[in-house]
Backbone as a printed PyTorch tensor [residue, N CA C, xyz], in Angstrom:
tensor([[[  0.8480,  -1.1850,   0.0000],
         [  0.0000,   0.0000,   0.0000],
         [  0.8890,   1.2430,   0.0000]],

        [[  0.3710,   1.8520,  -0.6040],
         [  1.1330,   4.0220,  -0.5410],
         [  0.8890,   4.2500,   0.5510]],

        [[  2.4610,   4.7170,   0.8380],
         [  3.1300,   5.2210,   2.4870],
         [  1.8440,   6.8300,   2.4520]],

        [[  1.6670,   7.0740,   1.4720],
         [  0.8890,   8.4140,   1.8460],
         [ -0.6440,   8.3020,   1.7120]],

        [[ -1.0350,   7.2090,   1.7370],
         [ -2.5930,   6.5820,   1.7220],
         [ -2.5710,   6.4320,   3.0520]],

        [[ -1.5610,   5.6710,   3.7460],
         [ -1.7820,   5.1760,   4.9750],
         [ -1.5260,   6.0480,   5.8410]],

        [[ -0.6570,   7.2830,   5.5970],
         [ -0.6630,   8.7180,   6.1570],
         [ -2.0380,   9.5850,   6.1440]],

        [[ -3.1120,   9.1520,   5.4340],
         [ -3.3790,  10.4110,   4.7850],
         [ -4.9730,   9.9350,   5.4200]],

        [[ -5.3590,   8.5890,   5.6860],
         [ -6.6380,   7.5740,   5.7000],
         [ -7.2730,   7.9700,   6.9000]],

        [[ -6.7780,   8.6000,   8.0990],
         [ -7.8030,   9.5110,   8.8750],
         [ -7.9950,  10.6040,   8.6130]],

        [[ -7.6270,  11.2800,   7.5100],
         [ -7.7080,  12.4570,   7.2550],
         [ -8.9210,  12.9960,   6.3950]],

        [[ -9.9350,  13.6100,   6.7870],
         [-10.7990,  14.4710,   5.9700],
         [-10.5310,  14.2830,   4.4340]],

        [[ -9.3840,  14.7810,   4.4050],
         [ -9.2380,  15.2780,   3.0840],
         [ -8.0540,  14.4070,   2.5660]],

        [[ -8.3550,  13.5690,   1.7260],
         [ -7.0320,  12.5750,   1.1420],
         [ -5.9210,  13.1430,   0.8900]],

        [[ -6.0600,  14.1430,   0.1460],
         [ -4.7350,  14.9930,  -0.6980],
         [ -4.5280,  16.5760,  -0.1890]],

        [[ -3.0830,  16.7210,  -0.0780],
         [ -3.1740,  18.0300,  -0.1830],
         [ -3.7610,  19.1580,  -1.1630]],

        [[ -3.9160,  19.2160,  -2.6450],
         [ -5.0320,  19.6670,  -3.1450],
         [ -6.4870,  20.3490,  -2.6510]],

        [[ -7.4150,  18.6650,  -2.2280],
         [ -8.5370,  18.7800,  -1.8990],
         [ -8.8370,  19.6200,  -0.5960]],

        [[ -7.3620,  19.8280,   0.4520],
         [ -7.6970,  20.4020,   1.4550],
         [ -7.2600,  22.0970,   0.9940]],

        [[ -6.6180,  22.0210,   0.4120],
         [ -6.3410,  23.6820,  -0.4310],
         [ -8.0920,  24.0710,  -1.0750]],

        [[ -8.1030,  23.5040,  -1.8500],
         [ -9.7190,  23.4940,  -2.6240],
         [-10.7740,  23.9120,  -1.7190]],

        [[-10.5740,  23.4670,   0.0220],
         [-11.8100,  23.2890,   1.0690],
         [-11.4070,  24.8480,   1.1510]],

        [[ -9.9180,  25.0950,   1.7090],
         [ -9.9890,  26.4160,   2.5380],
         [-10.1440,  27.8980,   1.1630]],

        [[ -9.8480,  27.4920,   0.0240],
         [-10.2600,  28.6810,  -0.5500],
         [-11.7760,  28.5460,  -0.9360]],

        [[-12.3700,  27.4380,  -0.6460],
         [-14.1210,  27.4740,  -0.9260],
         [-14.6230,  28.4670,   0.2330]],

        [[-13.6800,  28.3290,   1.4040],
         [-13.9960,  29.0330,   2.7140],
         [-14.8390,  30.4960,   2.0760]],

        [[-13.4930,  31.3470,   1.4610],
         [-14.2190,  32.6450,   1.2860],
         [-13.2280,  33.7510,   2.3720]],

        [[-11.6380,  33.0940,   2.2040],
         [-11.1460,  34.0270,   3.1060],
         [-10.2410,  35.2210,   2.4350]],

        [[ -9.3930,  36.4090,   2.7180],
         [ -9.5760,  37.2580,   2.5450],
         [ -7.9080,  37.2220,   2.3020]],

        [[ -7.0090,  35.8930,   3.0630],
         [ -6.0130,  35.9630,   2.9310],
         [ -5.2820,  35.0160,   1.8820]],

        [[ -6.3050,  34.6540,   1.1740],
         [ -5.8260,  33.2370,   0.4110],
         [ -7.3230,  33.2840,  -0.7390]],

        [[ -6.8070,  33.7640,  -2.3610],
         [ -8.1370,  33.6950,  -2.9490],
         [ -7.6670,  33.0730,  -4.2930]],

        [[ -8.5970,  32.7480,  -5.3620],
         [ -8.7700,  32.9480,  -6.4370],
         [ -8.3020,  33.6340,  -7.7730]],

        [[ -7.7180,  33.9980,  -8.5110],
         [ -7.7690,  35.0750,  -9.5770],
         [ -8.9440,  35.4260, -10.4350]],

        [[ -9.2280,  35.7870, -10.9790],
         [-10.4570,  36.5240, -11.8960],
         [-10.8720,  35.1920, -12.6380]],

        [[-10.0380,  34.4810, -12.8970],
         [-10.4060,  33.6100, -14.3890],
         [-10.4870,  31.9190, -13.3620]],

        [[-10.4730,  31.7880, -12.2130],
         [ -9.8220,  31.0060, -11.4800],
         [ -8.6450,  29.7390, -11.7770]],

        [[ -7.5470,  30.6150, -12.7070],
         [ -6.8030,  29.4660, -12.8980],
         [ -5.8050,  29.3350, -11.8070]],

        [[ -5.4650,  30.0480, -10.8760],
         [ -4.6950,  30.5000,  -9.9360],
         [ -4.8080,  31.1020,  -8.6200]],

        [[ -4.2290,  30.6780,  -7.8300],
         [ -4.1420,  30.8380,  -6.1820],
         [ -3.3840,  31.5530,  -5.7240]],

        [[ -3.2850,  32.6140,  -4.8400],
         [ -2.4250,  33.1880,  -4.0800],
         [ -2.9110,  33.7750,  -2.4290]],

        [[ -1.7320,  33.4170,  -1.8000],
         [ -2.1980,  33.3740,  -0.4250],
         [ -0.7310,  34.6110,   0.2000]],

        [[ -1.4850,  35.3000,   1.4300],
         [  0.2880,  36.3550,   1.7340],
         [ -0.0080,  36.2330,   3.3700]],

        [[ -0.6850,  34.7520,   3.6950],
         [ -0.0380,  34.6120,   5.0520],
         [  0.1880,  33.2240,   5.2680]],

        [[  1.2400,  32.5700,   4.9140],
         [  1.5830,  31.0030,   5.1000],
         [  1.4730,  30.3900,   6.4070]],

        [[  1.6890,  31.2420,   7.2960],
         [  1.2380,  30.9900,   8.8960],
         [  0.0220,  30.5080,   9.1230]],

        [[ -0.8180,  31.0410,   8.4200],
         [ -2.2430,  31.0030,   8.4050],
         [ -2.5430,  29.7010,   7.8330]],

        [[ -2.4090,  29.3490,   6.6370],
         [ -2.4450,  28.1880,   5.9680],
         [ -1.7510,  27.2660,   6.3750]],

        [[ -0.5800,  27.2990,   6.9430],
         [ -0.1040,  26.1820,   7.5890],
         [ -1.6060,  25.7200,   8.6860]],

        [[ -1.5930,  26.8600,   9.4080],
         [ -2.6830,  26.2140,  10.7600],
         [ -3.7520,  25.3520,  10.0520]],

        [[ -4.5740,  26.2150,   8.9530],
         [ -5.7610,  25.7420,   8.5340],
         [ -5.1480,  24.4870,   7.6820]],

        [[ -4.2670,  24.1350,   7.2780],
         [ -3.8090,  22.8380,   7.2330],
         [ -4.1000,  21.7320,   8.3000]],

        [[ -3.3750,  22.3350,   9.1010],
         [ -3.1020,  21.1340,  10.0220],
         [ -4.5880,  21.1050,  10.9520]],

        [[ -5.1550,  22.0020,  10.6710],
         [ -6.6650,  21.9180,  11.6970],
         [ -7.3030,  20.8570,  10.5530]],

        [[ -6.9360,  20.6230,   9.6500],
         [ -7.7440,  19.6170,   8.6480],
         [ -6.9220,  18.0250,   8.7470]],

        [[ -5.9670,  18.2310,   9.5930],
         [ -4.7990,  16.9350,   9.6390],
         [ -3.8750,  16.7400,   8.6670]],

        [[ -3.3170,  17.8160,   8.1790],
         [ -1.7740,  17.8530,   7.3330],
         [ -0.7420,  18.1270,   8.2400]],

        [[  0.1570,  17.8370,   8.2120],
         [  1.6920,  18.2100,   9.1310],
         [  2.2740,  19.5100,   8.3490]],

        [[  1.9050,  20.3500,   7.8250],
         [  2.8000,  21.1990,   7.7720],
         [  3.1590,  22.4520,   8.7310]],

        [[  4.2550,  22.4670,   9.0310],
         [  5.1570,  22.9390,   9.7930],
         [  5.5430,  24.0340,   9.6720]],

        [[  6.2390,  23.8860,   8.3400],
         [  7.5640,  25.4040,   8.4090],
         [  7.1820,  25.8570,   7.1270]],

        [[  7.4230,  26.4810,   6.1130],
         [  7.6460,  27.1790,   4.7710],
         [  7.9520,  26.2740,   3.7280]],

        [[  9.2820,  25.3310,   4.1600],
         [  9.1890,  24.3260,   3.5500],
         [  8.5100,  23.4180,   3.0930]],

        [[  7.8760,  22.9840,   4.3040],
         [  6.8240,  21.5470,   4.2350],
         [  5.7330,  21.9710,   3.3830]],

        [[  4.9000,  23.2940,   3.6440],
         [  4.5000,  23.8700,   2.7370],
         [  4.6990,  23.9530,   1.0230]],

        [[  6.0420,  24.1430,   0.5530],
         [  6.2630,  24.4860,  -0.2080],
         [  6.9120,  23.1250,  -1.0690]],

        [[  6.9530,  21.8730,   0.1420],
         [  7.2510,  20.6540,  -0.7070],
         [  5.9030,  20.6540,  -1.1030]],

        [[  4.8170,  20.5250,  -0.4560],
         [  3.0910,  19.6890,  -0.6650],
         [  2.9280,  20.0740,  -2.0800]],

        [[  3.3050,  21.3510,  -2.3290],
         [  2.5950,  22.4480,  -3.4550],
         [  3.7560,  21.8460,  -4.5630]],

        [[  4.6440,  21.4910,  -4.5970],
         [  5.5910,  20.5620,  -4.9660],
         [  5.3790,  19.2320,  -5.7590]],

        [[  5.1150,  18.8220,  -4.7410],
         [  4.9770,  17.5390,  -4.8850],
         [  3.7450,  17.0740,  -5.5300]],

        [[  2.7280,  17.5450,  -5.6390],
         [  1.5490,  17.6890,  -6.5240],
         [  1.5510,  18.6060,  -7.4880]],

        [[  2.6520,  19.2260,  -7.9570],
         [  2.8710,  19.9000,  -9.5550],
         [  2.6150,  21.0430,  -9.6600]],

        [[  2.1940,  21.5830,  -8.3150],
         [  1.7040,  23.2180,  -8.4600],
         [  3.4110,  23.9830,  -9.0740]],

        [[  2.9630,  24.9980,  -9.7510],
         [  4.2790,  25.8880, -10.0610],
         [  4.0720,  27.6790,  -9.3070]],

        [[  5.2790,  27.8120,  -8.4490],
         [  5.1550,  28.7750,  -8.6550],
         [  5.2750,  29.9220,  -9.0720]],

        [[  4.6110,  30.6220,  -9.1000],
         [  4.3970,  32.0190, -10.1810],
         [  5.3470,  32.8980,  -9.4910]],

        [[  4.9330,  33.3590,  -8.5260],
         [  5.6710,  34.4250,  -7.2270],
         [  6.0600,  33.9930,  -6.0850]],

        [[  6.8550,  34.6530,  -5.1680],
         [  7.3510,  34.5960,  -3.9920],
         [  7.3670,  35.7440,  -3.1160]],

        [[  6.4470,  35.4950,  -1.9350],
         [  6.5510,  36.3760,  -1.0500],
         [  7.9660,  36.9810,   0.1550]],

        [[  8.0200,  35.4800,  -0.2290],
         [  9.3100,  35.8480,   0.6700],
         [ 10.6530,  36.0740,   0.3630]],

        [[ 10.6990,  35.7190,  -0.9350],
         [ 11.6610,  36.7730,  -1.4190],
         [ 11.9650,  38.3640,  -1.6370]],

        [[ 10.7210,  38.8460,  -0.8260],
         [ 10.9140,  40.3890,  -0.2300],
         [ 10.9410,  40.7560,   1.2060]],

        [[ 11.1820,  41.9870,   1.3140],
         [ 11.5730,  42.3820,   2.7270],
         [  9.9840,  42.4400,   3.4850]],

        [[ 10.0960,  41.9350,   5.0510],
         [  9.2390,  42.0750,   5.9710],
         [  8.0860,  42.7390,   5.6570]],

        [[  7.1600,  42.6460,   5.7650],
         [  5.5650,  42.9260,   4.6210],
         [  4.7290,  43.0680,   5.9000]],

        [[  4.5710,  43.7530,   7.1580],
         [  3.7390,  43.9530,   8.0040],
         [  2.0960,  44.0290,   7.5760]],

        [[  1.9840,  44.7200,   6.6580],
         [  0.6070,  45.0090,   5.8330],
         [  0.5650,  43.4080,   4.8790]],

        [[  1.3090,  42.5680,   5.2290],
         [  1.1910,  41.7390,   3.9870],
         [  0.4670,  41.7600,   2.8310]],

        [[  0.9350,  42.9000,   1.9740],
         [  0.5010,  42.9580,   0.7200],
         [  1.6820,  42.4250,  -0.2930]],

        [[  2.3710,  41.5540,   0.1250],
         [  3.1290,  40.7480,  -0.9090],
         [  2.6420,  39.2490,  -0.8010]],

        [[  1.9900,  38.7530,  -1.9130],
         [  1.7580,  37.5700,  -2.1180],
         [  2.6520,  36.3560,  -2.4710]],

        [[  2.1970,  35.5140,  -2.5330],
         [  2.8850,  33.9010,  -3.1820],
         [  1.7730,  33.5850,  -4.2830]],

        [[  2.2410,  33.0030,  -5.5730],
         [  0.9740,  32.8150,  -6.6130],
         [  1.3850,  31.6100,  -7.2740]],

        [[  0.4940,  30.5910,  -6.9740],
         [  0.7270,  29.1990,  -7.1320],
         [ -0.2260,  28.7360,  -8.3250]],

        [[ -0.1260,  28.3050,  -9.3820],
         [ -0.9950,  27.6780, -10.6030],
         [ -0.6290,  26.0130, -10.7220]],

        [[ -1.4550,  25.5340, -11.3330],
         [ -1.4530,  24.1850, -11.2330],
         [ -2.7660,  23.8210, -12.6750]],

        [[ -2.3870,  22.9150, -13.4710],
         [ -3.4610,  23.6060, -14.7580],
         [ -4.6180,  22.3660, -14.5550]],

        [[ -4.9480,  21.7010, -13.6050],
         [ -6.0910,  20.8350, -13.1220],
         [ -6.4530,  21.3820, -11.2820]],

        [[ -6.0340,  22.4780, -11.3160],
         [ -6.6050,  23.2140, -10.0890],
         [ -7.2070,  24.6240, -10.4970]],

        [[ -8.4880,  24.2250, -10.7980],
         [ -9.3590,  24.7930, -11.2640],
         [-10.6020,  25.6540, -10.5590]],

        [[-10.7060,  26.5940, -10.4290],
         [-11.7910,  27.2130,  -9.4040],
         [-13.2010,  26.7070,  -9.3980]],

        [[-13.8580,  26.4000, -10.9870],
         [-15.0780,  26.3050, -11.4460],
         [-14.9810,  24.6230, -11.5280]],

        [[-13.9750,  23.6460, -11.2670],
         [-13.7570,  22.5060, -11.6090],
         [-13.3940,  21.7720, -10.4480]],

        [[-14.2660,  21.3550,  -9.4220],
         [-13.8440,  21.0840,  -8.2050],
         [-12.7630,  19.8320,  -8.3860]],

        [[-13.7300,  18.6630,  -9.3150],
         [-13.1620,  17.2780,  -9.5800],
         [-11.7790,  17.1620, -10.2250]],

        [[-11.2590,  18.3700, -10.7190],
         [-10.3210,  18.1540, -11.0340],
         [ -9.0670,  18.2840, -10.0990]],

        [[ -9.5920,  18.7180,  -8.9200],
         [ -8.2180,  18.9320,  -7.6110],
         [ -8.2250,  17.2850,  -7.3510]],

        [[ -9.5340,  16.9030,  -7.0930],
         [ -9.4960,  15.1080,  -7.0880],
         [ -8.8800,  14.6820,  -8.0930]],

        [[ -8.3710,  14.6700,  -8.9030],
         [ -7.7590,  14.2570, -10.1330],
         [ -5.9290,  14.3970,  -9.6270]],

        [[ -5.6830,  15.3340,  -9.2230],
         [ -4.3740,  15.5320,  -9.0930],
         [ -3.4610,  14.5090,  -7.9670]],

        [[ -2.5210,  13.8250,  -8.7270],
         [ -1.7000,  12.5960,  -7.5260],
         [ -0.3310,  13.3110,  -7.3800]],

        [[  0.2660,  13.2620,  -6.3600],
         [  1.1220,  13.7210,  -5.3970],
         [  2.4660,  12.1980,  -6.7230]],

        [[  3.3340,  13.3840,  -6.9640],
         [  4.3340,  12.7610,  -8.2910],
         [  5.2410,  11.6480,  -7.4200]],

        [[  5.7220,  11.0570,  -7.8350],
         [  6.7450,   9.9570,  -6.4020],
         [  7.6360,  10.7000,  -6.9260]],

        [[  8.2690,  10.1790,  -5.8260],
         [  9.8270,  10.9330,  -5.5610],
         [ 10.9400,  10.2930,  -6.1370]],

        [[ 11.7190,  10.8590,  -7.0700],
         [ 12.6580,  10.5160,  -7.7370],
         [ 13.8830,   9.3170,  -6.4920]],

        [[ 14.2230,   8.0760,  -6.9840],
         [ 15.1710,   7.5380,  -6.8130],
         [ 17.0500,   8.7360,  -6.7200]],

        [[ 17.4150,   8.6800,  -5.4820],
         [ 18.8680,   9.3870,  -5.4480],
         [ 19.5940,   8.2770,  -6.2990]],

        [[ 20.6510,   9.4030,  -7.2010],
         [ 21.3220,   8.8900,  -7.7760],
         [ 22.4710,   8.0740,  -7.2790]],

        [[ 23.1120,   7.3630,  -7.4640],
         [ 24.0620,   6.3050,  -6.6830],
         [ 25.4940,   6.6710,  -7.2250]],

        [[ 25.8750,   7.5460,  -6.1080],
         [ 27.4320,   8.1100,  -6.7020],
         [ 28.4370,   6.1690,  -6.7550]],

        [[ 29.4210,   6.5540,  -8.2770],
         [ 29.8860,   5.6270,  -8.3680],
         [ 31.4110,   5.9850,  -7.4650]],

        [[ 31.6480,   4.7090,  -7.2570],
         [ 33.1840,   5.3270,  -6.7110],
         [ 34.2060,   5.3850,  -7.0810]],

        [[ 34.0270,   4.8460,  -8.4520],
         [ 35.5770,   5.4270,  -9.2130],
         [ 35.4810,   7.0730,  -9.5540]],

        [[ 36.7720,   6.6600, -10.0750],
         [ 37.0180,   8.4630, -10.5570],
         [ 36.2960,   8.5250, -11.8480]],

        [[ 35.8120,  10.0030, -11.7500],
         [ 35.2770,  10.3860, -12.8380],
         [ 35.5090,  11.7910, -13.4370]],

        [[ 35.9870,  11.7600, -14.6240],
         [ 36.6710,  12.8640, -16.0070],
         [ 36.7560,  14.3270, -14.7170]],

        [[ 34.9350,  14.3490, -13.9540],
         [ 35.4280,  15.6390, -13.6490],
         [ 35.7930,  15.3480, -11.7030]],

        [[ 36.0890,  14.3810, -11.0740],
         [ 37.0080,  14.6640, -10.1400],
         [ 37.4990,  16.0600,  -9.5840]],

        [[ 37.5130,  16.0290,  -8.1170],
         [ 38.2440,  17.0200,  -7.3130],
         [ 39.4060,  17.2480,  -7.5230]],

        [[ 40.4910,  16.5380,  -8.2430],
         [ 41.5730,  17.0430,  -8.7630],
         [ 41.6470,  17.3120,  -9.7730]],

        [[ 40.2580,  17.6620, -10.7330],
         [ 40.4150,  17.7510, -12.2740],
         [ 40.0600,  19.4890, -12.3340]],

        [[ 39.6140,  19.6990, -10.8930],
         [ 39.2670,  21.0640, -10.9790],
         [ 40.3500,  22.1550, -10.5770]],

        [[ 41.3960,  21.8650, -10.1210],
         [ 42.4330,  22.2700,  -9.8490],
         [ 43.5130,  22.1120, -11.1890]]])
């Protein structure tokens, strides 16, 4: 069975997606829609972390966050935090995903969390570009 089925099987909401999908159905003020709804943007991750985890996701930090949105294919557009301290938080994060759809609920159900690439297996001979080839 999928390590993230068996993570995920008391949870409300199977996927991270579907629980993104719940809290912008909410209607909140910090996390909306765009005009055309192909796109999401949220400018308090604090916030969404909680309303995550009040739904039973583990996210934690910025990261964990920013693997989920990851790991289910979202791209992002912008970065909030690649600017300075935003008290008024009027700097957003803008996340698209082209089966996360505003008018298309079934299609957030549609979206599977990608597996995770196999690490590559350093060989141990030498190779052309070696630590002494750079010198």
């Amino acid at each position: 069975m999928d390590i993230y089925k068996l993570i995920t099987l008391s949870q409300p909401f199977a996927t991270f997606p579907q629980a993104l999908y719940k809290i912008l159905s909410e209607g909140h003020a910090w996390i909306e829609w765009n005009k055309d709804g192909t796109k999401i943007r949220y400018n308090d991750p604090e916030r969404l972390m909680r309303e995550l985890q009040a739904l039973g996701f583990k996210a934690q930090d910025s990261a964990s966050l920013s693997k989920n949105f990851n790991d289910y294919g979202f791209k992002r557009l912008s970065d909030a935090r690649k600017s300075r301290y935003d008290p008024w938080r009027s700097n957003w994060t803008v996340f698209a995903h082209p089966n996360f759809l505003r008018h298309d609920p079934d299609s957030a159900n549609a979206i599977q969390r990608r597996r995770a690439r196999r690490p590559r297996t350093q060989s141990k001979k030498s190779s052309p570009c070696s630590d002494d080839s750079v010198w």
